[in-house]
C-alpha positions in Angstrom: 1.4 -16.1 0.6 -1.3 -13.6 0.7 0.1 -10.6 -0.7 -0.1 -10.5 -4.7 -0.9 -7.2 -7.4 -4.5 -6.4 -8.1 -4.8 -4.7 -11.7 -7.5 -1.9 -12.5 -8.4 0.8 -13.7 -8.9 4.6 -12.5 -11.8 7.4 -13.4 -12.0 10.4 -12.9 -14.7 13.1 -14.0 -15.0 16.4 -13.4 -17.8 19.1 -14.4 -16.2 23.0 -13.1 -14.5 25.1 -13.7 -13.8 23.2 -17.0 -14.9 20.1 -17.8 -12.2 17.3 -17.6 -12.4 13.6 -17.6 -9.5 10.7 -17.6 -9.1 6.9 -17.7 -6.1 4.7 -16.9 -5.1 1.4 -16.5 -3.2 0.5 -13.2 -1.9 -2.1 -10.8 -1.5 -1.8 -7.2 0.5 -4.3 -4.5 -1.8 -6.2 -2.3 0.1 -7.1 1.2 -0.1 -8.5 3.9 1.8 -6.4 6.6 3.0 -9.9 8.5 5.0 -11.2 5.4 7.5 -8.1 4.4 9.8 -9.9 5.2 8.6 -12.4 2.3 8.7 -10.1 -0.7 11.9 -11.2 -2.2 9.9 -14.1 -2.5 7.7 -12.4 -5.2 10.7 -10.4 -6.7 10.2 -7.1 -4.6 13.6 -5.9 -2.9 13.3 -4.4 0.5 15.3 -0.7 1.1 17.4 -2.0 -2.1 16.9 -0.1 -5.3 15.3 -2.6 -7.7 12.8 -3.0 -10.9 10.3 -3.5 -7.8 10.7 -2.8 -3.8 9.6 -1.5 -0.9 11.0 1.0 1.2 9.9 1.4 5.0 10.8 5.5 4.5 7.9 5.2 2.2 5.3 4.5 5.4 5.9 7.3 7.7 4.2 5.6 10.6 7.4 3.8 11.2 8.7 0.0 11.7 7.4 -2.4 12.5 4.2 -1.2 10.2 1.7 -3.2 10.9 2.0 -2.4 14.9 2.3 0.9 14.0 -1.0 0.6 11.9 -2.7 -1.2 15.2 -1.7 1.3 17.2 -3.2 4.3 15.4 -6.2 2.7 14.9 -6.6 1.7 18.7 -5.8 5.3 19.5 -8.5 6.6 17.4 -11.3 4.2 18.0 -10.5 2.4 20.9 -10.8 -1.2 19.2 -7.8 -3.4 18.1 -8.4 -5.8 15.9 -7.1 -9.2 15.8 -6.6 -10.2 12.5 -4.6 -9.7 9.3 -3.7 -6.1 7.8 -3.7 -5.9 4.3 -2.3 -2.9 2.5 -3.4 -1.9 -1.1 -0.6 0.6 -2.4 2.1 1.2 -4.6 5.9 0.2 -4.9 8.9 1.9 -6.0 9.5 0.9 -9.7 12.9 1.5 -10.6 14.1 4.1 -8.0 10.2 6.2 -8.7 7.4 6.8 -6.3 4.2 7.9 -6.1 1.9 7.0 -3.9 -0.9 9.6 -3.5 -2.9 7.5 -1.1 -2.5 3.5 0.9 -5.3 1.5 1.7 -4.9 -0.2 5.2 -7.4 -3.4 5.8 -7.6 -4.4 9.2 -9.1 -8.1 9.9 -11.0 -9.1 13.2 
């Protein structure tokens, strides 16, 4: 399985209008978009409410994601790549989400 968590942390400075500066620890899922259908695997319910999971309403391009992702991208730049895409974002935990921003990896 490729998908796992990658842990980390977060900075953020700022100068104006008042000066402001914070630090935090985080984790983010790593996945690969061809094995959600494998994340019970790791303990992450799919559309279930769960300590963990993943809900497809949470990825507004629509099902199935990773064609989806393809798609776009073709649309914008004309290429299509062949290989893997990875996504680096962030689960529901226990019913919560936020997820200001997904990362979307596509292989050749």
């Amino acid at each position: 399985m490729n998908s796992c968590l990658y842990q980390g942390v977060l900075r953020h400075r700022r100068l104006q209008p008042k000066a402001h500066h914070f630090v935090y620890r985080l984790f983010m899922a790593w996945l690969d978009l061809d094995e959600l259908d494998r994340l019970p695997e790791a303990g992450i319910r799919r559309n279930r409410l769960a300590a963990a999971a993943w809900y497809d309403a949470d990825y507004p391009l629509g099902a199935p994601l990773k064609a989806q992702v393809l798609n776009r991208l073709e649309s914008l730049t004309g290429c299509r790549p062949a290989g893997r895409v990875m996504l680096l974002t962030q689960l529901r935990y226990f019913g919560f989400h936020f997820n200001p921003v997904n990362f979307y990896y596509c292989y050749d």
